[in-house]
DRENVO-470580 format. One record per atom (N, C-alpha, C): residue number from 1; atom name; residue in one letter; x, y, z. Coordinates in pm, 1 decimal. Each point is the difference from the previous one (the first is absolute). Layout:
N
{NUM CA a {X Y Z}}
...
// end
This chain:
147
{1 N x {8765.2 12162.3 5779.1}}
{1 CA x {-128.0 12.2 67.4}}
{1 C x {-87.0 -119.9 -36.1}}
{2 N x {-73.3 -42.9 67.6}}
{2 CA x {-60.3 -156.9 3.7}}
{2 C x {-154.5 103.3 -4.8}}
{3 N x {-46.1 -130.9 -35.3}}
{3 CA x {-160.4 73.4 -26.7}}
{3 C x {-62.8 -169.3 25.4}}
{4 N x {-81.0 22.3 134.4}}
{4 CA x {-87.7 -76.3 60.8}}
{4 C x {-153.1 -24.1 37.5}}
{5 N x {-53.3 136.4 11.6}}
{5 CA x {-122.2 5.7 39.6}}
{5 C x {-43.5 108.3 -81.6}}
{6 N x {-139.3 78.9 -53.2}}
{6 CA x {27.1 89.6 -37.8}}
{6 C x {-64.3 115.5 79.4}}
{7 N x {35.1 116.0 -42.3}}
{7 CA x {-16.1 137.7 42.7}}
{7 C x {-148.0 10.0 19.6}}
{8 N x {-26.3 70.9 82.6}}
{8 CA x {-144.9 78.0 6.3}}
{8 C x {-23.8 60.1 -80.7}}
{9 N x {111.0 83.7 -92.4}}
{9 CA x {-71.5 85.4 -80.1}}
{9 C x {4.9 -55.7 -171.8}}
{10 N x {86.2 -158.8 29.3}}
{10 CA x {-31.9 -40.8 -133.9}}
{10 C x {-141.3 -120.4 28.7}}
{11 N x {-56.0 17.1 85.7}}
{11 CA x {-126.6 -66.0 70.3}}
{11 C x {-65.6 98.3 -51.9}}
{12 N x {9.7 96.8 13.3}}
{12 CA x {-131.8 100.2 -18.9}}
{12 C x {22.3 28.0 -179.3}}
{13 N x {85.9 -7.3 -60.5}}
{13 CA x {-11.2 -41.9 -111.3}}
{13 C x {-53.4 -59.6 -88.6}}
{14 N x {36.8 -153.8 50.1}}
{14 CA x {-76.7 -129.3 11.1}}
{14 C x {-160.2 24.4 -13.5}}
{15 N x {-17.7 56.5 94.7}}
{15 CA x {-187.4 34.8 26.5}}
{15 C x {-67.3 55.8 -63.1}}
{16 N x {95.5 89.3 -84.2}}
{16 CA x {-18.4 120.0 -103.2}}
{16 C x {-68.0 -68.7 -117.1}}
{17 N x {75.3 -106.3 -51.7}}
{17 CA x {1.6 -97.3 -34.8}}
{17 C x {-174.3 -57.8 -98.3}}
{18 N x {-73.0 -39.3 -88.4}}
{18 CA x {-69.1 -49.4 9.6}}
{18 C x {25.7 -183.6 93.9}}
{19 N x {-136.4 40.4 79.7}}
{19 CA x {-2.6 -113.0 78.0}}
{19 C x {-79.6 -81.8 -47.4}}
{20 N x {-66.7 6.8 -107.3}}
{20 CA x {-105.4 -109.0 43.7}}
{20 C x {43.7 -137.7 -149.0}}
{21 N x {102.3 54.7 -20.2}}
{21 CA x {36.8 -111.1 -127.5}}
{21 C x {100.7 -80.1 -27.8}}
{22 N x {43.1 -137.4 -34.7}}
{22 CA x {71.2 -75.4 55.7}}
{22 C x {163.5 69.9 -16.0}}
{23 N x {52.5 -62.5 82.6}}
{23 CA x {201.6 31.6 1.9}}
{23 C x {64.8 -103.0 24.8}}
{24 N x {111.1 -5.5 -75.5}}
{24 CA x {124.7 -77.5 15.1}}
{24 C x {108.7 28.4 64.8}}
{25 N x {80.1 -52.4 111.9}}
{25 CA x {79.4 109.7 61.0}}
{25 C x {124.2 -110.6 -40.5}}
{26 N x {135.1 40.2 -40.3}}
{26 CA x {118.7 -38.5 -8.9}}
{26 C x {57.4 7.0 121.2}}
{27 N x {44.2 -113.6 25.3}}
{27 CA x {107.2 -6.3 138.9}}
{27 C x {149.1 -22.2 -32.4}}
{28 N x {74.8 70.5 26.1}}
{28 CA x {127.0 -50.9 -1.8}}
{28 C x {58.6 -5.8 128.0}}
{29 N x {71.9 -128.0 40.7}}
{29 CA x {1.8 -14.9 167.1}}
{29 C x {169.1 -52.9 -4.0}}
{30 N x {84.5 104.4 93.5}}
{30 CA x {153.5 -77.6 16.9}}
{30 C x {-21.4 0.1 121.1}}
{31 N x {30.7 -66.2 92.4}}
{31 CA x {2.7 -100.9 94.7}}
{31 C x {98.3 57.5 91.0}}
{32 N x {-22.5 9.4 161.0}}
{32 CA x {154.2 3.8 81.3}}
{32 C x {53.8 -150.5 16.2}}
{33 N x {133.5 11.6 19.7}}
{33 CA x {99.6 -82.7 53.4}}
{33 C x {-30.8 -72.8 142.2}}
{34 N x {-81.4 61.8 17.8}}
{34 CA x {-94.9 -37.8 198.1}}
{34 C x {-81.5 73.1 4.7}}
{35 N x {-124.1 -39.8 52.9}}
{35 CA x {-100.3 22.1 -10.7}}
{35 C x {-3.0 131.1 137.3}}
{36 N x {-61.1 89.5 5.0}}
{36 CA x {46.1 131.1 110.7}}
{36 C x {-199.1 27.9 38.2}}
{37 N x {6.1 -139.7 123.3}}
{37 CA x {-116.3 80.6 80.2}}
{37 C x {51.5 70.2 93.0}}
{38 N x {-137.7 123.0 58.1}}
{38 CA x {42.5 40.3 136.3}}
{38 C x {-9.2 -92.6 102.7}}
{39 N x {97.6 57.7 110.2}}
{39 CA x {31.7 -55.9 82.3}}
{39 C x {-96.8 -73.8 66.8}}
{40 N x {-133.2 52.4 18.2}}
{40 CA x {-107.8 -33.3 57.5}}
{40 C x {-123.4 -105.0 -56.3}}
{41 N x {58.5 -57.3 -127.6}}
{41 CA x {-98.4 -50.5 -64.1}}
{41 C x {51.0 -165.9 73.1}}
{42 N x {-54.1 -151.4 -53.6}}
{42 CA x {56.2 -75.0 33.6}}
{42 C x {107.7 -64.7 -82.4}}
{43 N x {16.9 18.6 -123.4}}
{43 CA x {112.9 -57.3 -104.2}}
{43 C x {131.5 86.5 -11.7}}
{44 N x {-2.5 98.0 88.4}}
{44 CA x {168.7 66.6 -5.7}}
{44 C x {44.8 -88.3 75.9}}
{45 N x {142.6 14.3 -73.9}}
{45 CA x {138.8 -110.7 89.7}}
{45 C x {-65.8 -118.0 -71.7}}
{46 N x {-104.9 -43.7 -68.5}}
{46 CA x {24.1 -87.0 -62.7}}
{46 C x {79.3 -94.6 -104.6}}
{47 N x {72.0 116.0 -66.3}}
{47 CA x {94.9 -2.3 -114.7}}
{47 C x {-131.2 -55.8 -117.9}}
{48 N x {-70.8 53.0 -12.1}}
{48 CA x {-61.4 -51.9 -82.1}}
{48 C x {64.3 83.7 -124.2}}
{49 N x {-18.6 -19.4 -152.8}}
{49 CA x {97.3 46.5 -116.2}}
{49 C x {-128.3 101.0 -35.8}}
{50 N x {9.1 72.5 -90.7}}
{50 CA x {-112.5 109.8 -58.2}}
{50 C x {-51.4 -90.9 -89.3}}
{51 N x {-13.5 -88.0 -81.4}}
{51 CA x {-57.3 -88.3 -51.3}}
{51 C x {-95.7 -40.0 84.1}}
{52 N x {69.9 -57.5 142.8}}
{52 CA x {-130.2 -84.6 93.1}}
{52 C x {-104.9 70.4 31.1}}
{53 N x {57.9 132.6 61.0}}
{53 CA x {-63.2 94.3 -21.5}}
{53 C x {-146.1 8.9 -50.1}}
{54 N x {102.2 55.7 -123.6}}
{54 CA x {-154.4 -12.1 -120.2}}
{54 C x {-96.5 -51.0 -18.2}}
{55 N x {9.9 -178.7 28.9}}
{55 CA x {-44.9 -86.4 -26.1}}
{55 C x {-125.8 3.9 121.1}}
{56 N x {79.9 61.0 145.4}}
{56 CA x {-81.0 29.7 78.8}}
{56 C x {-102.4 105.3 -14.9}}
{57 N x {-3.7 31.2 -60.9}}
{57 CA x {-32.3 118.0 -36.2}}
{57 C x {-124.6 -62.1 -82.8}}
{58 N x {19.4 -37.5 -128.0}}
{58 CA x {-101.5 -61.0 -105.1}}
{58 C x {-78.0 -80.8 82.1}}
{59 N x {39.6 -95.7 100.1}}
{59 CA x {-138.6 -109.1 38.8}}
{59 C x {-85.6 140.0 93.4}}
{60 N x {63.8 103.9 103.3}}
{60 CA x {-83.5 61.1 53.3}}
{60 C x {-88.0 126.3 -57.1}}
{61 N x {7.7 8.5 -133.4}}
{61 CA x {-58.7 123.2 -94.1}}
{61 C x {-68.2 -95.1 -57.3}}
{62 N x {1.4 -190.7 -25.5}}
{62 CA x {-73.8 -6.2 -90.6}}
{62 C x {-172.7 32.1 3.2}}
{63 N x {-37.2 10.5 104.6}}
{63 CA x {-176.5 -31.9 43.8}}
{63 C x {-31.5 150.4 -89.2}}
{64 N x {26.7 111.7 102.2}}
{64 CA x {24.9 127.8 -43.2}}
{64 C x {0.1 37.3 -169.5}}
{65 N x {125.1 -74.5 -59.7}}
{65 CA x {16.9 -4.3 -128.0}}
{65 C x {-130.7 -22.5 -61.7}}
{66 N x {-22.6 -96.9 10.9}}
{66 CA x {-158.8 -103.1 -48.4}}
{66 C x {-121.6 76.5 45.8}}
{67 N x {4.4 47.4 84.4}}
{67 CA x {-99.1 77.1 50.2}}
{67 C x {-31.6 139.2 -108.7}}
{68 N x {101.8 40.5 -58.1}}
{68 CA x {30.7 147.3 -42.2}}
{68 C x {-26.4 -69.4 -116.5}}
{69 N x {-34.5 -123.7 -87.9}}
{69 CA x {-7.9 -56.5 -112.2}}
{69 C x {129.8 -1.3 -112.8}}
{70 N x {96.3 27.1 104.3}}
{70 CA x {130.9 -37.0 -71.4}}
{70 C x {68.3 -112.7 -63.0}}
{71 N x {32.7 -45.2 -83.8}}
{71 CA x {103.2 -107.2 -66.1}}
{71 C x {106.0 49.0 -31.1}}
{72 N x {114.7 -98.9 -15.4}}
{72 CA x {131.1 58.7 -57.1}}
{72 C x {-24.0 -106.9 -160.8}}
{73 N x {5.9 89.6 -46.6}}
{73 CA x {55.6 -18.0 -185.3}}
{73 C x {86.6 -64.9 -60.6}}
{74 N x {142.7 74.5 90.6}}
{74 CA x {126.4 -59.2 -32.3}}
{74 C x {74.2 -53.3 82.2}}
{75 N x {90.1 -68.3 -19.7}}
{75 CA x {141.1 37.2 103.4}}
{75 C x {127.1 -14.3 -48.9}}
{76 N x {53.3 42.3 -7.0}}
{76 CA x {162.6 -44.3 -53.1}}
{76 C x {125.5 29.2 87.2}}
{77 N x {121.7 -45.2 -28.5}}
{77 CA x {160.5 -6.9 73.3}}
{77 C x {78.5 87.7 -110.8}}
{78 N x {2.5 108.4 71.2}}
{78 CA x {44.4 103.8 -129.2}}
{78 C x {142.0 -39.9 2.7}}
{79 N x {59.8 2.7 -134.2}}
{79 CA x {164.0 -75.4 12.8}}
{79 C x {61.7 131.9 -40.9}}
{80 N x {-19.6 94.4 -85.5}}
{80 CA x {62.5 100.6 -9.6}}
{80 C x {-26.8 99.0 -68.1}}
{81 N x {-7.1 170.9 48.4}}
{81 CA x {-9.0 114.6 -60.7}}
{81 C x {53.4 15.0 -104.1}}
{82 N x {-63.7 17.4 -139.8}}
{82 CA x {49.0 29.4 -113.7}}
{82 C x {-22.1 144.1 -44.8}}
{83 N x {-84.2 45.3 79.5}}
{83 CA x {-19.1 132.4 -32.0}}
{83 C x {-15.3 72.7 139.6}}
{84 N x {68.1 57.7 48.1}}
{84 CA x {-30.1 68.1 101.8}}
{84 C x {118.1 13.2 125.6}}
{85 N x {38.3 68.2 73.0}}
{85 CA x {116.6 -66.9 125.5}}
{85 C x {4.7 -105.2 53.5}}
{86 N x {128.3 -13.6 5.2}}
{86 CA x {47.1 -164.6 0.7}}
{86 C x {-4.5 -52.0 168.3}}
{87 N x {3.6 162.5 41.6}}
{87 CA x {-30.0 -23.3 191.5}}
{87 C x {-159.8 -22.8 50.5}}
{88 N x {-73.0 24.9 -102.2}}
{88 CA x {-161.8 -55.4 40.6}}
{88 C x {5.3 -160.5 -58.0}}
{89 N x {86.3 -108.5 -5.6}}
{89 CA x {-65.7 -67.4 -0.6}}
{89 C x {-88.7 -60.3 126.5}}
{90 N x {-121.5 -84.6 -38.0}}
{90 CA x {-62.3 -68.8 64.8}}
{90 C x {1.4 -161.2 40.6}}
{91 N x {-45.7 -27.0 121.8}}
{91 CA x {-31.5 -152.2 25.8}}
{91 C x {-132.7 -34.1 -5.3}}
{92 N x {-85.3 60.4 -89.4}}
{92 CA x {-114.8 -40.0 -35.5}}
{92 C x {-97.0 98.5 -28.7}}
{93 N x {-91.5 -68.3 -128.9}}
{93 CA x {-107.1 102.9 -80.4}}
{93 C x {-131.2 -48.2 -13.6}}
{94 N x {-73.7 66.9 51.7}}
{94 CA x {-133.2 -60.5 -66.6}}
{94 C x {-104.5 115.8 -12.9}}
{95 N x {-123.6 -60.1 -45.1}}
{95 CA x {-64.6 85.0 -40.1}}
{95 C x {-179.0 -19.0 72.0}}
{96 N x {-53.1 75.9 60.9}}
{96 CA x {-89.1 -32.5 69.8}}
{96 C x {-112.5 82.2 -28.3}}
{97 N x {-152.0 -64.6 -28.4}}
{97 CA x {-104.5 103.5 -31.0}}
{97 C x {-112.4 3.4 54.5}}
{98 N x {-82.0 145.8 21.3}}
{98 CA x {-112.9 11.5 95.7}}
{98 C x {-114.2 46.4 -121.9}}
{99 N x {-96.5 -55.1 110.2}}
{99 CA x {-155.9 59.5 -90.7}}
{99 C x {29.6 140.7 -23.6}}
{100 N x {36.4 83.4 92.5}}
{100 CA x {30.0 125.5 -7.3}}
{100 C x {89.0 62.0 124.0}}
{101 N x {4.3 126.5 -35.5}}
{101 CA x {100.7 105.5 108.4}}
{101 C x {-64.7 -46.9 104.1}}
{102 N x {-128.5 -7.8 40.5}}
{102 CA x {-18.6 79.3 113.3}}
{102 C x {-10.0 -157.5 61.1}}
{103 N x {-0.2 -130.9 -71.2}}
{103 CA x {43.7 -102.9 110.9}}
{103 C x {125.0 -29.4 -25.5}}
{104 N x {86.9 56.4 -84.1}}
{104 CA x {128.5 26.7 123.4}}
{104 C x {28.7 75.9 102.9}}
{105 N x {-36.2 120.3 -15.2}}
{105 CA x {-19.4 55.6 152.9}}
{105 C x {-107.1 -53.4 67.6}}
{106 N x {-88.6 -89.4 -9.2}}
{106 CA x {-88.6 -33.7 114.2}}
{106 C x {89.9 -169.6 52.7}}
{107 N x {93.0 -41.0 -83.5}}
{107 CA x {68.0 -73.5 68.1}}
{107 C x {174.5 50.1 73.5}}
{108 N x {-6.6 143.3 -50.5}}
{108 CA x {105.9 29.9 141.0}}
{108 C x {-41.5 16.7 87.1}}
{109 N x {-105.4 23.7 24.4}}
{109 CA x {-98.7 34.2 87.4}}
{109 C x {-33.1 -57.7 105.8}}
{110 N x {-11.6 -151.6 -67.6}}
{110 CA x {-58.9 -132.5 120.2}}
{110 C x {61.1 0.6 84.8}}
{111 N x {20.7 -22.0 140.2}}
{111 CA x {25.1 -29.4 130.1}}
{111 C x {85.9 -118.0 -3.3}}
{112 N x {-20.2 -92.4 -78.7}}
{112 CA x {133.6 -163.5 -44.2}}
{112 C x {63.7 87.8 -69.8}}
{113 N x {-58.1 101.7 -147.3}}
{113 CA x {153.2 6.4 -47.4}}
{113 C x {98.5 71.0 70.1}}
{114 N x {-62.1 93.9 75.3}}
{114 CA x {95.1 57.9 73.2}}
{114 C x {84.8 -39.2 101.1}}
{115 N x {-38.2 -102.3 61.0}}
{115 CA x {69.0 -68.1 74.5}}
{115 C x {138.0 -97.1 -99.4}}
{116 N x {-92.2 -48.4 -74.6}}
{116 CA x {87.7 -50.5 -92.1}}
{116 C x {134.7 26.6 -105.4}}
{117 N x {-16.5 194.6 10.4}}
{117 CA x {104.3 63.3 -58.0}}
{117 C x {153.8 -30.8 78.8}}
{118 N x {-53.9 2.9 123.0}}
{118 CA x {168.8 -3.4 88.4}}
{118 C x {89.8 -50.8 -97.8}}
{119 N x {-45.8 -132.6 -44.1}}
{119 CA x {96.5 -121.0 -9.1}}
{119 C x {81.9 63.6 -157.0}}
{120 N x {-124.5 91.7 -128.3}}
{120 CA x {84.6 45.2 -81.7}}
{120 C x {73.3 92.0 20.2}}
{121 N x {-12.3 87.7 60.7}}
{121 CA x {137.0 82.4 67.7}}
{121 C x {105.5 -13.2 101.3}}
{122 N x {-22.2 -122.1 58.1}}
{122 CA x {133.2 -136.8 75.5}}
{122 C x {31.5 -17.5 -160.6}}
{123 N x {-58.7 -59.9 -108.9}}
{123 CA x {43.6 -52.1 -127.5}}
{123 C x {96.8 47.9 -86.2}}
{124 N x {-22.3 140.0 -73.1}}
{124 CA x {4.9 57.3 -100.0}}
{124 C x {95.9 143.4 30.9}}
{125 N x {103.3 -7.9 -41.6}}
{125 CA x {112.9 60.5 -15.5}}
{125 C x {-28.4 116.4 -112.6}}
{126 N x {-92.2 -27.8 -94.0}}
{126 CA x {-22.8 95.1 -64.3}}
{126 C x {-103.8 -32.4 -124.4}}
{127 N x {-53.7 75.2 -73.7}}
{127 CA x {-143.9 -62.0 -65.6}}
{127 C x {-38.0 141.5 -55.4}}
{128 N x {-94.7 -14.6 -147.7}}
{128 CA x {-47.2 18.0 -68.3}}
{128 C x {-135.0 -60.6 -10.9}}
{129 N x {-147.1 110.9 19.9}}
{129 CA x {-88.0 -62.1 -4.5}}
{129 C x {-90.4 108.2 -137.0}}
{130 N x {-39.9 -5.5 -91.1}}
{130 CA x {-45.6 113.6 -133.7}}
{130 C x {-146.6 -58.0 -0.1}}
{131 N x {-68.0 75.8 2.7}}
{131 CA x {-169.4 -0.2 -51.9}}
{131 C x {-23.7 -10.2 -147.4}}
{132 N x {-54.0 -85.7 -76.4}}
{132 CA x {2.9 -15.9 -150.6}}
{132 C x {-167.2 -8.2 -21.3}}
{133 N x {-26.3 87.2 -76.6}}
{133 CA x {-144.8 -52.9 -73.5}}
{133 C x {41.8 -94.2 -113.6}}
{134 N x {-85.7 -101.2 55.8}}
{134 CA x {-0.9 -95.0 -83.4}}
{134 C x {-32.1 -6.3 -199.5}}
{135 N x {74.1 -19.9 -68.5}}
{135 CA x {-103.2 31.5 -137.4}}
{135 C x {65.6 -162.9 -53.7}}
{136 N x {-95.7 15.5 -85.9}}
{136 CA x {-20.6 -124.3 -163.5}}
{136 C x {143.3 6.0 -42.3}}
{137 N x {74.2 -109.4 -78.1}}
{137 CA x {133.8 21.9 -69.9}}
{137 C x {-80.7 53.3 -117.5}}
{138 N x {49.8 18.1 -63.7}}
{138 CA x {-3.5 70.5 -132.4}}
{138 C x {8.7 -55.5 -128.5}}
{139 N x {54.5 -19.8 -113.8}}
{139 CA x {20.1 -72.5 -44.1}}
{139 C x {116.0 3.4 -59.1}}
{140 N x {113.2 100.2 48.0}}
{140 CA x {83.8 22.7 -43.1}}
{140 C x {112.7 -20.2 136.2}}
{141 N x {154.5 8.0 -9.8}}
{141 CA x {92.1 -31.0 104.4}}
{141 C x {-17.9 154.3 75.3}}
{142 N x {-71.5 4.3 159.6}}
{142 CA x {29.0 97.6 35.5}}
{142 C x {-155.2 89.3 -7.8}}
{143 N x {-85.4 -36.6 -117.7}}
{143 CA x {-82.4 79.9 -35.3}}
{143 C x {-171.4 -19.2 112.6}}
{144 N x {-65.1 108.1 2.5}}
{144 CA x {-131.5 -38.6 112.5}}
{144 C x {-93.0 -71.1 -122.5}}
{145 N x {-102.7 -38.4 52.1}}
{145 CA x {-89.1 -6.6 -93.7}}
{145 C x {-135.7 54.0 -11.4}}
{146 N x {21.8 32.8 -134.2}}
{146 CA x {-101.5 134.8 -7.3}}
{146 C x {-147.9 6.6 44.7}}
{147 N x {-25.0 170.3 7.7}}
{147 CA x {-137.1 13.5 95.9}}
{147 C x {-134.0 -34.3 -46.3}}
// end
């Protein structure tokens, strides 16, 4: 089972959520082999790869992104699962953060990003996206730092 978009009712979750304080969301993104628009869009039959995809994807979310006061943090080329199934690996990780919940949902929201989603679900074969409150390292391996 591939996991692409999420549920309504892990949306209403989400909302449940304190909104008004910043989040980090983890992406883990594996990629299709060809990129799968509908028929009706203009880039099917393109052969474009799920990478290009993507990429299409990032220039048309970026305004949206920026708008919602988003940056990405990280990024990395994950080379291999050391802990976990060896069939989730990924073709890419990063880590992306908002002022808060509720401008990430006010940037699914926008009218560009939505338009702009097509291209990650032409993209993405399968994905991992986790909500993280952000905290302090600690001062120990692993540890928060205290209140």
């Amino acid at each position: 089972m591939s996991h692409i978009d999420p549920t309504k009712e892990i949306m209403a979750v989400f909302r449940d959520l304190p909104s008004d304080r910043p989040i980090a969301m983890i992406n883990l993104l594996r990629f299709r082999d060809r990129a799968d628009y509908p028929t009706d869009h203009p880039e099917h039959g393109q052969a474009l790869t799920g990478a290009e995809a993507y990429r299409n994807y990032g220039k048309a979310a970026a305004a949206p992104f920026q708008r919602a006061g988003g940056r990405q943090i990280w990024l990395g080329r994950p080379e291999l699962t050391v802990i976990g199934p060896a069939d989730e690996a990924w073709h890419l990780a990063f880590i992306a953060a908002y002022p808060s919940g509720e401008a990430f949902v006010g940037m699914l929201r926008d009218p560009e990003y939505r338009k702009a989603v097509i291209h990650r679900q032409a993209a993405v074969a399968d994905s991992r996206l986790i909500r993280c409150e952000p905290r302090g390292p600690g001062t120990g391996f692993g540890e928060e730092s205290p209140a």
